[in-house]
VMD Tcl script that draws the C-alpha trace (Angstrom):
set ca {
  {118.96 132.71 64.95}
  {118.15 129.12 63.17}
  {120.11 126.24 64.17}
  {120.82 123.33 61.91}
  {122.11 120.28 63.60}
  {124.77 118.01 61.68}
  {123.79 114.36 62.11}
  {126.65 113.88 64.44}
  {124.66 116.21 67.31}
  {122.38 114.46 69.19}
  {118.66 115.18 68.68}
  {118.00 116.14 72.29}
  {120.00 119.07 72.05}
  {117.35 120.36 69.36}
  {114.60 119.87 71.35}
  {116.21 121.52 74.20}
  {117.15 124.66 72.24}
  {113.63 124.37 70.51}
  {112.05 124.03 74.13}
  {113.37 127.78 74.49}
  {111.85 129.43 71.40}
  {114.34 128.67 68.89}
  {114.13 127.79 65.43}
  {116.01 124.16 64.91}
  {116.25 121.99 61.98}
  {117.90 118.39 62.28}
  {119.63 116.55 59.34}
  {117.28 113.82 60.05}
  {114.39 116.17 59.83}
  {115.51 117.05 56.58}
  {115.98 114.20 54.94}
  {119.89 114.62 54.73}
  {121.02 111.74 57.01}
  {124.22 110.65 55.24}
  {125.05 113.99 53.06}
  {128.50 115.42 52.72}
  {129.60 118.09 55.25}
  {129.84 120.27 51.85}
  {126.80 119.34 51.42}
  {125.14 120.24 54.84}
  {127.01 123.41 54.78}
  {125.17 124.82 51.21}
  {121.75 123.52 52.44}
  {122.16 124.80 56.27}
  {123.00 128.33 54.35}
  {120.29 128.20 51.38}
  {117.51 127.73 54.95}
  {119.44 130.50 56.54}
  {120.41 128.34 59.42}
  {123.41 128.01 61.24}
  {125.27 125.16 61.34}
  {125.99 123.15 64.34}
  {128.85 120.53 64.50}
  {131.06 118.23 66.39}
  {133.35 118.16 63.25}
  {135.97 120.44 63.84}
  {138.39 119.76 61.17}
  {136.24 118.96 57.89}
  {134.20 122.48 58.92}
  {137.63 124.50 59.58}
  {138.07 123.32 56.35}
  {135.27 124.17 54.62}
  {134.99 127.78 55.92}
  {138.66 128.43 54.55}
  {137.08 127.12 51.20}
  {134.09 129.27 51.65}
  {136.35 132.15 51.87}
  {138.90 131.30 49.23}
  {136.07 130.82 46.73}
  {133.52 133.69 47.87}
  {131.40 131.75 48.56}
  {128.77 132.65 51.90}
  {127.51 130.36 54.72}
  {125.01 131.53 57.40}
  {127.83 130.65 59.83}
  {129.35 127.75 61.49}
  {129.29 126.50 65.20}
  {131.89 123.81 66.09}
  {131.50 122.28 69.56}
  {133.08 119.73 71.66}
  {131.47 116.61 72.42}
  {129.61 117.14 75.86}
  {126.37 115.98 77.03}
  {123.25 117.67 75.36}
  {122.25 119.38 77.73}
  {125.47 121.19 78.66}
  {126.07 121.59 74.73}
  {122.44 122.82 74.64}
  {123.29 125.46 77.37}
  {126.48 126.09 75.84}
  {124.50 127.01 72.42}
  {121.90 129.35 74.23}
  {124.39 131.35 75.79}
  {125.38 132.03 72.35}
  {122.54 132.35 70.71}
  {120.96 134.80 73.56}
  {124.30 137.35 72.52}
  {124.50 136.79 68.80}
  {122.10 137.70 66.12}
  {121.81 135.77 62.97}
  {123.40 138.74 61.36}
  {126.37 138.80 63.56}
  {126.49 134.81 62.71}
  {126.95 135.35 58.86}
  {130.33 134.10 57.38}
  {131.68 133.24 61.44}
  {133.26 130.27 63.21}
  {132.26 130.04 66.55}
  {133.59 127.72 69.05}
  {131.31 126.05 72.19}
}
mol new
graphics top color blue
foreach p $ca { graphics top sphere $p radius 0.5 }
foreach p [lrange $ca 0 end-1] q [lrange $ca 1 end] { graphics top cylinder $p $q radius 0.2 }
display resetview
């Protein structure tokens, strides 16, 4: 599985997740800095990356829309601020049970 991090996820928590193997591609990285979450959400899908994000309610959102309008997202992970290397844990432990498959069109919560 390919992680994209929303620009309101610290940095650290990519390299930790990269330290481990994992494929991980910031919003800084990418140039996006500043994008809309709709936005983040099409180009995290069109690179086949998940999407990881502090912002429950705009993403909650945004997968109902998803749905509504047929439209598909690699999937979504929302998580609650904690420090980045807990939230880094958190993410492994998810991404060690979960294929990228199993990911497509899901919420998760961490």
């Amino acid at each position: 599985m390919a992680v994209y991090l929303d620009e309101d996820v610290s940095v650290l928590v990519g390299d930790l997740i990269r330290a481990r193997g994992f494929t991980v591609l910031t919003t800084y990285e990418a140039g996006r800095a500043g994008a809309s979450d709709a936005d983040q959400l099409q180009f995290a899908s069109s690179q086949r990356h998940v999407l990881l994000t502090h912002n429950r309610r705009d993403f909650e959102m945004l997968a109902r829309q998803y749905g509504i309008e047929c439209q598909q997202h690699a999937g979504i992970v929302l998580a609650v601020r904690r420090s980045p290397y807990e939230l880094a844990s958190r993410l492994l432990a998810l991404m060690n049970q979960v294929t990228a498959d199993e990911m497509f069109q899901q919420v998760r919560y961490i």
